[in-house]
Residue frames as a rotation matrix with the C-alpha (Angstrom) as fourth column:
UNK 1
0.599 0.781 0.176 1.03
-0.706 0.619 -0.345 14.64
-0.379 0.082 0.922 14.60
UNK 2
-0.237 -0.833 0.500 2.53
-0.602 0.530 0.597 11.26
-0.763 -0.159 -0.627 13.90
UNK 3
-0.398 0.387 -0.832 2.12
-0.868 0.137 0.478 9.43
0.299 0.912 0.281 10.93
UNK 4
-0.621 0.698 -0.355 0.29
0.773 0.620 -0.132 6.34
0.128 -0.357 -0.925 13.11
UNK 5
-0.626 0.698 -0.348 -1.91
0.518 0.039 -0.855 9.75
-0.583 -0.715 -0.386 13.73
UNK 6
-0.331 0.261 -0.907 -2.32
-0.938 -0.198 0.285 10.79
-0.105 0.945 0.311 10.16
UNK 7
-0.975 0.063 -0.213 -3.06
-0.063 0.840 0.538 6.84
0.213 0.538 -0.815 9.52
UNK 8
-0.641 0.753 -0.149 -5.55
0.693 0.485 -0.533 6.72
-0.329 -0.445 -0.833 11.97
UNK 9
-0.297 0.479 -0.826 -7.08
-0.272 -0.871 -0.408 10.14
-0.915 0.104 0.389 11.08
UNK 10
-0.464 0.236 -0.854 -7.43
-0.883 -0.044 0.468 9.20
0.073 0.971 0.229 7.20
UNK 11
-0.991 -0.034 -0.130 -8.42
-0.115 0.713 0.692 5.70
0.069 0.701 -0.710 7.17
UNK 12
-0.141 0.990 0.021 -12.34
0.749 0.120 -0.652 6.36
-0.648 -0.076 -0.758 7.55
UNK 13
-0.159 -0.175 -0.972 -11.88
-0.336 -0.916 0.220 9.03
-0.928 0.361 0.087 4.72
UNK 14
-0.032 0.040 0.999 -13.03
0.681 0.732 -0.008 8.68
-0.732 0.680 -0.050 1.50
UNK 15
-0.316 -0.250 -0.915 -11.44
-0.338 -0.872 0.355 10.84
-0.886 0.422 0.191 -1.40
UNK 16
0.565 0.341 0.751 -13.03
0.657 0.365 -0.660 10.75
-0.499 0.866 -0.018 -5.31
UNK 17
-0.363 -0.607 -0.707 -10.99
-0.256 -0.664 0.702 11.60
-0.896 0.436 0.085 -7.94
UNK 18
0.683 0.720 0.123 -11.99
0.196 -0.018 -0.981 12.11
-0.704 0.694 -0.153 -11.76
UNK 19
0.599 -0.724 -0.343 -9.81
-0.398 0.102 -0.912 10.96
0.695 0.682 -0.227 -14.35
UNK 20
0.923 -0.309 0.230 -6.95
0.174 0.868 0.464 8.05
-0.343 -0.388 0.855 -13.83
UNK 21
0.779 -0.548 0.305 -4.57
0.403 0.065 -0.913 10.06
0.480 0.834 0.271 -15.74
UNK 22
-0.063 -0.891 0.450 -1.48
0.073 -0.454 -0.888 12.23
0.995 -0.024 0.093 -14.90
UNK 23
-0.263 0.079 0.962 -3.11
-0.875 -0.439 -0.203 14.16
0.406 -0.895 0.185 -11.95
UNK 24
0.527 0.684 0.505 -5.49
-0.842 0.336 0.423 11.69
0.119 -0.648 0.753 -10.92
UNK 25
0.658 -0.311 -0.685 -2.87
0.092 0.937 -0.337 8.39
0.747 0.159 0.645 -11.08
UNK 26
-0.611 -0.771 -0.183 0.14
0.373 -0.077 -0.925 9.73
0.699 -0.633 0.334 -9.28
UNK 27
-0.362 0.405 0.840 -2.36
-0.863 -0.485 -0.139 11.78
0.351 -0.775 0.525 -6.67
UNK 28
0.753 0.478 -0.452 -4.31
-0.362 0.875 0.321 8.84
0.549 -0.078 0.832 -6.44
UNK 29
0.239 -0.684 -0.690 -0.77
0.466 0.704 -0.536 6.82
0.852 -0.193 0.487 -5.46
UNK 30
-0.683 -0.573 0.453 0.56
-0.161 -0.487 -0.859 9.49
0.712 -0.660 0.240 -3.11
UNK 31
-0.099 0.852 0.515 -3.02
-0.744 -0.407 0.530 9.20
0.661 -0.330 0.674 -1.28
UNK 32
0.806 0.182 -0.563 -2.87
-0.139 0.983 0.120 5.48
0.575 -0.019 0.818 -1.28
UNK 33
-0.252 -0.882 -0.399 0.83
0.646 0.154 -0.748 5.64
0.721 -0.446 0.531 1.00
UNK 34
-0.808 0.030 0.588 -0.47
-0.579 -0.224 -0.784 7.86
0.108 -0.974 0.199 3.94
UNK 35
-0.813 0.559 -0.164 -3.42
0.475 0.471 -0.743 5.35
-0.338 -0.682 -0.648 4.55
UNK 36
-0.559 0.828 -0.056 -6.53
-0.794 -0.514 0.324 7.37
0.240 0.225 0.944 2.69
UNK 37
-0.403 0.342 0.849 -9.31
-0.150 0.891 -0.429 4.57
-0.903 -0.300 -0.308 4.11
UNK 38
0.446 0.404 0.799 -11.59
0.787 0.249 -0.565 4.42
-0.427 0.880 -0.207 0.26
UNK 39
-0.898 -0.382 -0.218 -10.09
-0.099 -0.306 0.947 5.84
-0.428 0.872 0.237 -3.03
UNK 40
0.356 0.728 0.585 -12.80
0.583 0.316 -0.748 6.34
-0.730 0.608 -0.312 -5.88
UNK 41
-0.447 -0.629 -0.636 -11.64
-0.073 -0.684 0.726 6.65
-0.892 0.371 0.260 -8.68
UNK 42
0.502 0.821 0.271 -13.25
0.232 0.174 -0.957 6.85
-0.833 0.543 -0.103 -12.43
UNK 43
-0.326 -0.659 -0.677 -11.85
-0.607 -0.403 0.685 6.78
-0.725 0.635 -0.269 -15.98
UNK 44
0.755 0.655 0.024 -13.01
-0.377 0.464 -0.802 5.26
-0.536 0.597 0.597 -19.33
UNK 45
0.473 -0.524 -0.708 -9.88
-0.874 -0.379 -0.303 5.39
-0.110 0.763 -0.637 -20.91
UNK 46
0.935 -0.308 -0.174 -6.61
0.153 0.795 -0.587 2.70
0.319 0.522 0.791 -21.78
UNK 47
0.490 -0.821 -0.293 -3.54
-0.308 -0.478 0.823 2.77
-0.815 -0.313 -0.487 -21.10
UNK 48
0.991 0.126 0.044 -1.05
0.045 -0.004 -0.999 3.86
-0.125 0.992 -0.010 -23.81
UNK 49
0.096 -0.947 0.306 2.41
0.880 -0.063 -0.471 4.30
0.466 0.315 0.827 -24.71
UNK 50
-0.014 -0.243 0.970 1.93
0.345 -0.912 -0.223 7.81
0.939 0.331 0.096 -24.65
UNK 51
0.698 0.443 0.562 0.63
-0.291 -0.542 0.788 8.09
0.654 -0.714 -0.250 -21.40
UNK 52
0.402 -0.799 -0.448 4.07
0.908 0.410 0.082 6.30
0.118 -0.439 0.890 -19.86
UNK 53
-0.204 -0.509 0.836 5.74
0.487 -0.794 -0.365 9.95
0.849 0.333 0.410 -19.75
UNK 54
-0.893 -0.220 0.393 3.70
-0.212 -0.565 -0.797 10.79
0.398 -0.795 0.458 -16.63
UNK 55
0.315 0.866 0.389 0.99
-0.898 0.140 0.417 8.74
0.307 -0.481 0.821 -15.38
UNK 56
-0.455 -0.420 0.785 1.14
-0.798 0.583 -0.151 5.43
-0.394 -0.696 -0.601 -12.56
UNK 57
0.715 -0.008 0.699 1.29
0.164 0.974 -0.157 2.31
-0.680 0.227 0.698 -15.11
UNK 58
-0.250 -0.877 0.410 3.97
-0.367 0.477 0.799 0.24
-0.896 0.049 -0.441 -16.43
UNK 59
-0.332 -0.044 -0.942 4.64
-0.921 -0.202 0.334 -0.87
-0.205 0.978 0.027 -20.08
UNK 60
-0.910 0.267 -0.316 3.33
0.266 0.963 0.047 -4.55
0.317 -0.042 -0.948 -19.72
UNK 61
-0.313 0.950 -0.017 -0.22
0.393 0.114 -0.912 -2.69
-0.864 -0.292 -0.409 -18.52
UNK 62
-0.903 -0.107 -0.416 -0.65
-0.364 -0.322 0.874 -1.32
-0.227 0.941 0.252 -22.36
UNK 63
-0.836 0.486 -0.253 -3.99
-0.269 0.038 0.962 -1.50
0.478 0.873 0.099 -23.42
UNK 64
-0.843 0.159 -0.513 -5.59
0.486 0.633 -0.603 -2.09
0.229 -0.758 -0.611 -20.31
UNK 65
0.428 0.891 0.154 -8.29
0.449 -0.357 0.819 -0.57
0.785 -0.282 -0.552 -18.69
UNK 66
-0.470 -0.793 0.389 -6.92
-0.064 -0.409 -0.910 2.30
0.881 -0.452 0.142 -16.64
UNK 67
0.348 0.719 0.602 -9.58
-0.650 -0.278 0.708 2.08
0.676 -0.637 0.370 -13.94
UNK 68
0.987 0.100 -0.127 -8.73
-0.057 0.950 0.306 -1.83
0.152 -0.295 0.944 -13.37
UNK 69
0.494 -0.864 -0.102 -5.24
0.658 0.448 -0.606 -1.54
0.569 0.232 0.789 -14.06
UNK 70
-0.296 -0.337 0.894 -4.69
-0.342 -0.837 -0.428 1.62
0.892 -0.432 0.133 -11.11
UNK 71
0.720 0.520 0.459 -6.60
-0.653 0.283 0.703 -0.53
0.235 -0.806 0.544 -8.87
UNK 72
0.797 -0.564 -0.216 -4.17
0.593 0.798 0.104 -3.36
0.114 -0.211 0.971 -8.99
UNK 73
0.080 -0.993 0.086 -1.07
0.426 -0.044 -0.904 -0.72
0.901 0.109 0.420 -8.71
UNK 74
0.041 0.166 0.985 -2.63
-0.739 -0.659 0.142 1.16
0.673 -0.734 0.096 -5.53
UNK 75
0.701 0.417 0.578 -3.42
-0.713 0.390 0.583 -1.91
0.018 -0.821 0.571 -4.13
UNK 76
0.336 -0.872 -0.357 0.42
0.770 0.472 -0.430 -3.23
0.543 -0.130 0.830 -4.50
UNK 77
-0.447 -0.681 0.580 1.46
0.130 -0.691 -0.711 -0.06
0.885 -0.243 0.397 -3.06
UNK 78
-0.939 -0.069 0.336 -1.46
-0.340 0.308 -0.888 -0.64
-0.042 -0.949 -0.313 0.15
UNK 79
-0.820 0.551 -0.151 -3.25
0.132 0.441 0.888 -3.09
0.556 0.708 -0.434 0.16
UNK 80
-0.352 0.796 -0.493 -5.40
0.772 -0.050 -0.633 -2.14
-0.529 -0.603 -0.597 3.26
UNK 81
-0.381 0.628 -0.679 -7.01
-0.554 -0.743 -0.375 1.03
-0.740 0.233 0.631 1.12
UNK 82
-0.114 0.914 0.389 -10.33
0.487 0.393 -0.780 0.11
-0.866 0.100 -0.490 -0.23
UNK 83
-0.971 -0.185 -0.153 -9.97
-0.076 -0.369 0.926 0.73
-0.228 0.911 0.344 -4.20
UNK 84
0.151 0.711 0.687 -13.32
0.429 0.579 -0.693 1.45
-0.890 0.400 -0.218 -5.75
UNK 85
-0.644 -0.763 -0.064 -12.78
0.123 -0.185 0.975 1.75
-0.755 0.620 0.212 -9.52
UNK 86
0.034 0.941 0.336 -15.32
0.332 0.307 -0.892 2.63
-0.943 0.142 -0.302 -12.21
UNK 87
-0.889 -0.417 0.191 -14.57
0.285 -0.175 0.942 2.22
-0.359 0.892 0.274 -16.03
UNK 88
0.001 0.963 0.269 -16.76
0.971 0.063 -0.229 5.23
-0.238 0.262 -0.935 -17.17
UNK 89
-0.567 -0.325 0.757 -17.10
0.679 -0.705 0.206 8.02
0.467 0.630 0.620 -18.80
UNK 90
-0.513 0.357 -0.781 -18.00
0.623 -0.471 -0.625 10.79
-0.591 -0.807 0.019 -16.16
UNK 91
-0.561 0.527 0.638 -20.76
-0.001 -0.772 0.636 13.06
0.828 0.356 0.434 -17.48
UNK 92
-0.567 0.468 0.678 -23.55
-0.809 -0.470 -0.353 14.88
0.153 -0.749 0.645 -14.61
UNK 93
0.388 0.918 -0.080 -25.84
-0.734 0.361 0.575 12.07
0.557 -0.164 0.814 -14.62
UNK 94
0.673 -0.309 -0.672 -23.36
0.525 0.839 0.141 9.41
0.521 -0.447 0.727 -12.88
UNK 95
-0.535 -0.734 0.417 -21.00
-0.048 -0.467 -0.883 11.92
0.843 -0.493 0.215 -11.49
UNK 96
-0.006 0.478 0.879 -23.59
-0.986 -0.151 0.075 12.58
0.168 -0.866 0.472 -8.32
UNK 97
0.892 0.451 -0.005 -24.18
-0.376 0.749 0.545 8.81
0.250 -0.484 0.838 -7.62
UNK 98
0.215 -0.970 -0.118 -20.18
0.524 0.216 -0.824 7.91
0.824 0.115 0.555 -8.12
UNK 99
-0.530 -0.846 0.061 -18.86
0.476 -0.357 -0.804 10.55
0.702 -0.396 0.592 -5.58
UNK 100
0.393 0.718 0.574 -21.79
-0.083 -0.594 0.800 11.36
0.916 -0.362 -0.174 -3.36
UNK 101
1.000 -0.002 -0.018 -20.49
0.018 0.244 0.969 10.07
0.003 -0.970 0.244 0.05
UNK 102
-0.028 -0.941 0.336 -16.79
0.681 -0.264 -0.683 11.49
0.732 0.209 0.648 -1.06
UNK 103
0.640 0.123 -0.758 -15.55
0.660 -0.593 0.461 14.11
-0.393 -0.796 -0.460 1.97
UNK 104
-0.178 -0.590 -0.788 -12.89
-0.191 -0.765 0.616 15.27
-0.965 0.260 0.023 -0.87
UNK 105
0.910 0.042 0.413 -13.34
0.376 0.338 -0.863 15.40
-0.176 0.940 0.292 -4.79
UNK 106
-0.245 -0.842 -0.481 -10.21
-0.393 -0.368 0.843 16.13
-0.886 0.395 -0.241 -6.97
UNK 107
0.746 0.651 0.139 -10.42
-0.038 0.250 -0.967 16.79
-0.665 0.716 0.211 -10.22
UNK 108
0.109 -0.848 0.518 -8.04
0.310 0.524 0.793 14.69
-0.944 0.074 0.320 -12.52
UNK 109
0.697 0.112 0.708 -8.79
0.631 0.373 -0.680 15.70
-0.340 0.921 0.189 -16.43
UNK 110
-0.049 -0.724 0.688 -7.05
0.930 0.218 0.296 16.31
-0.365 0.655 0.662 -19.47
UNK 111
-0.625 0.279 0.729 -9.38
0.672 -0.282 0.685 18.26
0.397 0.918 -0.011 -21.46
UNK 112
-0.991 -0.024 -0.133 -10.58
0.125 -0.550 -0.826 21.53
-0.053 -0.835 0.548 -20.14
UNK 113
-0.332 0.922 -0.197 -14.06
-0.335 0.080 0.939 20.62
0.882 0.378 0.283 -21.46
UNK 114
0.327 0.089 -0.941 -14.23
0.481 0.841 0.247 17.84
0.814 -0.533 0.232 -19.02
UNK 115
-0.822 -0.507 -0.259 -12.81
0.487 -0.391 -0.781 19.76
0.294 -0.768 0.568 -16.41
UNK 116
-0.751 0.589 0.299 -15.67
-0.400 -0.766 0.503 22.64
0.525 0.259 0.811 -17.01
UNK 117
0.277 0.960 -0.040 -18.48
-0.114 0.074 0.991 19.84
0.954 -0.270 0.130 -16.63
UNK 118
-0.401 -0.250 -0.881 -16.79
0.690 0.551 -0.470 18.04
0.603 -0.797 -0.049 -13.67
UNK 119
-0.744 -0.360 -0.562 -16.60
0.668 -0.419 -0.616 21.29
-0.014 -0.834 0.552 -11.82
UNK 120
-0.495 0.818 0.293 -19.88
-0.754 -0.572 0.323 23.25
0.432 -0.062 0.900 -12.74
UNK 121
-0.143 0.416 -0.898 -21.22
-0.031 0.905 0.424 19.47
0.989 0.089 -0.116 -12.04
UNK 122
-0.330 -0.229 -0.916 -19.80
0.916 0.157 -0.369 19.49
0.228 -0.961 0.158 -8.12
UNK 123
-0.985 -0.152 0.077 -20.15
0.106 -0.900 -0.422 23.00
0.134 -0.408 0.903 -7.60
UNK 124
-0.256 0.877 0.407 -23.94
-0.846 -0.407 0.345 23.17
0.468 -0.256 0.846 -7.93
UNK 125
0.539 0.610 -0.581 -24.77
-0.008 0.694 0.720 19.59
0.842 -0.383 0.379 -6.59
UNK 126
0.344 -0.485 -0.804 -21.89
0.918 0.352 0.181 19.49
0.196 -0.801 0.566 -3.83
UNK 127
0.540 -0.277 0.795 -21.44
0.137 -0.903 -0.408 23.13
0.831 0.329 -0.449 -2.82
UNK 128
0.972 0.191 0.135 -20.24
-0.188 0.293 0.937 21.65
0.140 -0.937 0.321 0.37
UNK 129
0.866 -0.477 0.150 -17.72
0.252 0.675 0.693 19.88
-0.432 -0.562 0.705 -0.44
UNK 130
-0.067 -0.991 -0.116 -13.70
-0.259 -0.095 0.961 20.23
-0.964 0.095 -0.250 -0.70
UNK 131
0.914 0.183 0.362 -13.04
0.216 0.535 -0.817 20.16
-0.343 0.825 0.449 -4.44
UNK 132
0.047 -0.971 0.234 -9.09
0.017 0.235 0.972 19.82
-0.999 -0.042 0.028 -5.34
UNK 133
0.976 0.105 0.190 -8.27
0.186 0.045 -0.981 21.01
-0.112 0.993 0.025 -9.30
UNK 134
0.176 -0.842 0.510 -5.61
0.603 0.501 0.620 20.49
-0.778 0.199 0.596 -11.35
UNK 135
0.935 0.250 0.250 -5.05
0.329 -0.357 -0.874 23.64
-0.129 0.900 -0.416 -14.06
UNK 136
0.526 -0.847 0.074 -1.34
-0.797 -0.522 -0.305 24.70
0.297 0.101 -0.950 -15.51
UNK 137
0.173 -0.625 0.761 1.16
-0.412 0.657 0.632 21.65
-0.895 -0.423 -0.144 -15.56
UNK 138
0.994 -0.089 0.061 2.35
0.056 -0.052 -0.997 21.82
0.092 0.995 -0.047 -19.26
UNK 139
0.387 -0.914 0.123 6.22
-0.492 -0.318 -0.811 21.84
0.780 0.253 -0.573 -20.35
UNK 140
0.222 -0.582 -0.782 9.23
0.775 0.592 -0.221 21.72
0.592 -0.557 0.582 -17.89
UNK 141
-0.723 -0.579 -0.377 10.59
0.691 -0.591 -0.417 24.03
0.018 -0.562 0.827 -15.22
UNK 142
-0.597 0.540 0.594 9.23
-0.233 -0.825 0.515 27.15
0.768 0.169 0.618 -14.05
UNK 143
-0.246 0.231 -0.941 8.51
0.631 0.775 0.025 25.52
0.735 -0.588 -0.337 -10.74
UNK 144
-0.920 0.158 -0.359 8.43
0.168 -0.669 -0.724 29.10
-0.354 -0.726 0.589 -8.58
UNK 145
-0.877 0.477 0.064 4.93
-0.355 -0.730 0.584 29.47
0.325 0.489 0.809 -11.08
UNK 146
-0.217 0.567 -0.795 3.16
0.677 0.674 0.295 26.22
0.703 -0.474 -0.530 -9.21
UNK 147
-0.807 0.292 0.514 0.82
-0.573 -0.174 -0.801 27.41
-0.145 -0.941 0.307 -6.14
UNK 148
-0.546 0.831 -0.111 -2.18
0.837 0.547 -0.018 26.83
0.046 -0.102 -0.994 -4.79
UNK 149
-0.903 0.254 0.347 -5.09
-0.248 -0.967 0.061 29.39
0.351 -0.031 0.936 -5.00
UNK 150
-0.640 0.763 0.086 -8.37
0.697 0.625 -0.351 28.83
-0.322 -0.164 -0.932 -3.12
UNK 151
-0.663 0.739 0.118 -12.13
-0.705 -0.670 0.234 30.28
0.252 0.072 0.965 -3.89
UNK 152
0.295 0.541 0.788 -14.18
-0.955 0.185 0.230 29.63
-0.021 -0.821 0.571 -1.26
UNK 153
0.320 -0.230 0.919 -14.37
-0.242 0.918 0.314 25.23
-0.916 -0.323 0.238 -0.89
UNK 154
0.958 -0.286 0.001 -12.14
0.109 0.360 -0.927 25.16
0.265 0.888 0.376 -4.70
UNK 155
0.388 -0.921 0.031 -8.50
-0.097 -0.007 0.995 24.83
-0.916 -0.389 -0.093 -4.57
UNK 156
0.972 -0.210 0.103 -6.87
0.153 0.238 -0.959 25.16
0.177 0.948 0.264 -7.85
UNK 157
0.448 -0.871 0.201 -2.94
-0.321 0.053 0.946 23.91
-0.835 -0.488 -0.256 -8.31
UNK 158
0.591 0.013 0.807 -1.17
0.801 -0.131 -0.585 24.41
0.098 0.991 -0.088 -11.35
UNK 159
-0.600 -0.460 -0.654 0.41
0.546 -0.833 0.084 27.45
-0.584 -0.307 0.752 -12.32
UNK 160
0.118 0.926 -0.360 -3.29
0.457 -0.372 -0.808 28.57
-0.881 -0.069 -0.467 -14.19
UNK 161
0.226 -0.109 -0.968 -1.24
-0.738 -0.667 -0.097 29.42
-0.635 0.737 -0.231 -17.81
UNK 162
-0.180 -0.944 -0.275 0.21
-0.884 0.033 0.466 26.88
-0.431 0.327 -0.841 -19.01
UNK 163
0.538 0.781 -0.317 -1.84
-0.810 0.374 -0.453 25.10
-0.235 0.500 0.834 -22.00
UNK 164
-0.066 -0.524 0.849 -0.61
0.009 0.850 0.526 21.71
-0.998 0.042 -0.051 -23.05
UNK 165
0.861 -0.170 -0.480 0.07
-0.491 -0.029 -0.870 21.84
0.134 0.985 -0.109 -27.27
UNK 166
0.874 -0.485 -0.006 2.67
0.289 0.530 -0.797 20.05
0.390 0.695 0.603 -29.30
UNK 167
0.107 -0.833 0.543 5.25
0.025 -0.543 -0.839 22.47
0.994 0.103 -0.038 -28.31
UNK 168
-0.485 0.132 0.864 4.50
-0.874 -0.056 -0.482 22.61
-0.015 -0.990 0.143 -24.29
UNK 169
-0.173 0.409 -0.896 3.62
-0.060 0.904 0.424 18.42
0.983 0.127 -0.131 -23.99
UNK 170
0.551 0.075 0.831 2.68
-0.808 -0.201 0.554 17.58
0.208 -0.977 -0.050 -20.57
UNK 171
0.233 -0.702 -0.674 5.54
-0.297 0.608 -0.736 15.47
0.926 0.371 -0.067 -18.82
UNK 172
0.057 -0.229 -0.972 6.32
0.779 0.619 -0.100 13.55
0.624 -0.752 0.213 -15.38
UNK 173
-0.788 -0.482 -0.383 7.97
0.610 -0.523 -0.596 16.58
0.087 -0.703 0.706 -13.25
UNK 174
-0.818 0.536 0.209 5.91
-0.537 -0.842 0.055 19.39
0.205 -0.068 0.976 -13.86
UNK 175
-0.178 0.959 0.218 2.55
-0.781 -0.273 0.562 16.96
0.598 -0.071 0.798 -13.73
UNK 176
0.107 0.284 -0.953 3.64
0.495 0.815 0.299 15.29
0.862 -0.504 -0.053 -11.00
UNK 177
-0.929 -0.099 -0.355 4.37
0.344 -0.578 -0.740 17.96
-0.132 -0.810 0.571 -8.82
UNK 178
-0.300 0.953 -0.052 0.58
-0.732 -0.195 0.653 19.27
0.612 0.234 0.756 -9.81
UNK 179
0.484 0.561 -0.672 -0.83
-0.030 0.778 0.628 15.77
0.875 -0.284 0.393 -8.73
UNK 180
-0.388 -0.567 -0.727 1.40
0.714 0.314 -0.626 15.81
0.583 -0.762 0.283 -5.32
UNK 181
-0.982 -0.005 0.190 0.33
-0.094 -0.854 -0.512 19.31
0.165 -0.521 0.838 -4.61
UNK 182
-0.221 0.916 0.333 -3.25
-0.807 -0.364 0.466 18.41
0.548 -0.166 0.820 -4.82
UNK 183
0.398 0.148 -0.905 -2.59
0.446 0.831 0.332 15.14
0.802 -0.536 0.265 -2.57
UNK 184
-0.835 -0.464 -0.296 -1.13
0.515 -0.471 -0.716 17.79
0.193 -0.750 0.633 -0.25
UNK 185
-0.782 0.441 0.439 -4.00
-0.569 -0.794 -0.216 19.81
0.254 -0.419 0.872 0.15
UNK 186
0.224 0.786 -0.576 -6.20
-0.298 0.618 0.728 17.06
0.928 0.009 0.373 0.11
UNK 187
-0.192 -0.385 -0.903 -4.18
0.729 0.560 -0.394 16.12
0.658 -0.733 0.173 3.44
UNK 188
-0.998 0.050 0.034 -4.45
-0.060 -0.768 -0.638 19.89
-0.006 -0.639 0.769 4.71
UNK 189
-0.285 0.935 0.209 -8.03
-0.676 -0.351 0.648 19.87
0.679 0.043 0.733 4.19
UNK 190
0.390 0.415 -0.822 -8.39
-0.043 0.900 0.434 16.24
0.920 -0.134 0.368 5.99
UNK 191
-0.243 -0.949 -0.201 -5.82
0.579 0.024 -0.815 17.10
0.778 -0.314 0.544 8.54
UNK 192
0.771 0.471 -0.429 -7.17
0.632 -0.654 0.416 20.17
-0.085 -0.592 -0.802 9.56
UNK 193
0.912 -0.401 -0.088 -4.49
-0.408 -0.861 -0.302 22.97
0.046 0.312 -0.949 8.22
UNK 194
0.480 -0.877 0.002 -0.92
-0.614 -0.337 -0.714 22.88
0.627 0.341 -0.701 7.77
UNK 195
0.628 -0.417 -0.656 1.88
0.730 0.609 0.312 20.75
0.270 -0.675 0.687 9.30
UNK 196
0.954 -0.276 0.112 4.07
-0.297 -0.854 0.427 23.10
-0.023 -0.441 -0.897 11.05
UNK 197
0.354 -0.920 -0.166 7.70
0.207 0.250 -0.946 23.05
0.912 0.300 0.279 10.83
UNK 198
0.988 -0.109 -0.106 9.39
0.081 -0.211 0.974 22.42
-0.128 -0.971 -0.200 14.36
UNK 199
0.631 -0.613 0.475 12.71
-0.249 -0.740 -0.625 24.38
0.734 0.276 -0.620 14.32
């Protein structure tokens, strides 16, 4: 498949992602460069100092609104993909109207609360659909511990141990390879399996 037939294949796609942070910024970006056709993305938060270590904004977007301020970097990186953005705080009652007419979710959070609802949230209203998680992407190295693992339409990518604390911070490499791997499967799922390696 060429990548004019990956463009053409993705750009009537529409992927939702939850949370603007690590996972969900850099996935979000990688999505936004093969041609995904609508991004939705959702996040209450700011951008901070802290969050410069390993999420997609620049020190001059400080204090922004990450929703607004990911829309304007996707849509420097292409502008033909249809950014919708929604500064909010995802809880079950707005999660279904936000990501109903998604064909992939991917879940982006921090906090494994938030994770919990997201995904009990999708699972029982969308039992259909492709959901992409993010769990294990703490520290540095230890890259042979990354996979993917499905159960049934979940995909979880991560290496599934590794808690984030003071001592194990989460940092660029390790949670950007997380947030790549789950813009890869988002492509295998859209794609229709694997790219094959011609030899």
């Amino acid at each position: 498949m060429t990548f004019e037939q990956i463009k053409n294949t993705l750009k009537n796609k529409i992927i939702g992602i939850a949370g603007a942070g690590g996972l969900g910024s850099n996935c979000a970006a990688a999505l936004a460069r093969v041609g995904v056709g609508t991004i939705i993305i959702a996040d209450h938060d700011k951008v901070s100092e802290s969050n410069l270590n390993r999420q997609y904004f620049f020190y001059d977007q400080i204090g922004q609104s990450k929703s607004a301020t990911i829309k304007e970097n996707l849509n420097r990186i292409n502008p033909s993909v249809h950014i919708i953005a929604y500064d909010v705080k995802l809880v079950p009652d707005n999660i279904i109207p936000i990501f109903h007419n998604c064909d992939v979710l991917v879940e982006a959070f921090d906090l494994a609360g938030e994770k919990e609802m997201f995904i009990e949230t999708v699972l029982l209203n969308f039992p259909d659909k492709p959901l992409v998680v993010g769990s294990g992407m703490a520290g540095w190295g230890m890259n042979e511990l990354i996979h993917v693992r499905k159960l049934d339409n979940m995909y979880i990518c991560g290496d599934e141990v590794s808690e984030i604390s003071p001592d194990l911070p989460p940092i660029a490499p390790r949670v950007g390879i997380v947030a790549n791997m789950q813009a890869n499967v988002v492509l295998e799922i859209l794609l229709g399996g694997e790219g094959k390696i011609v030899k």
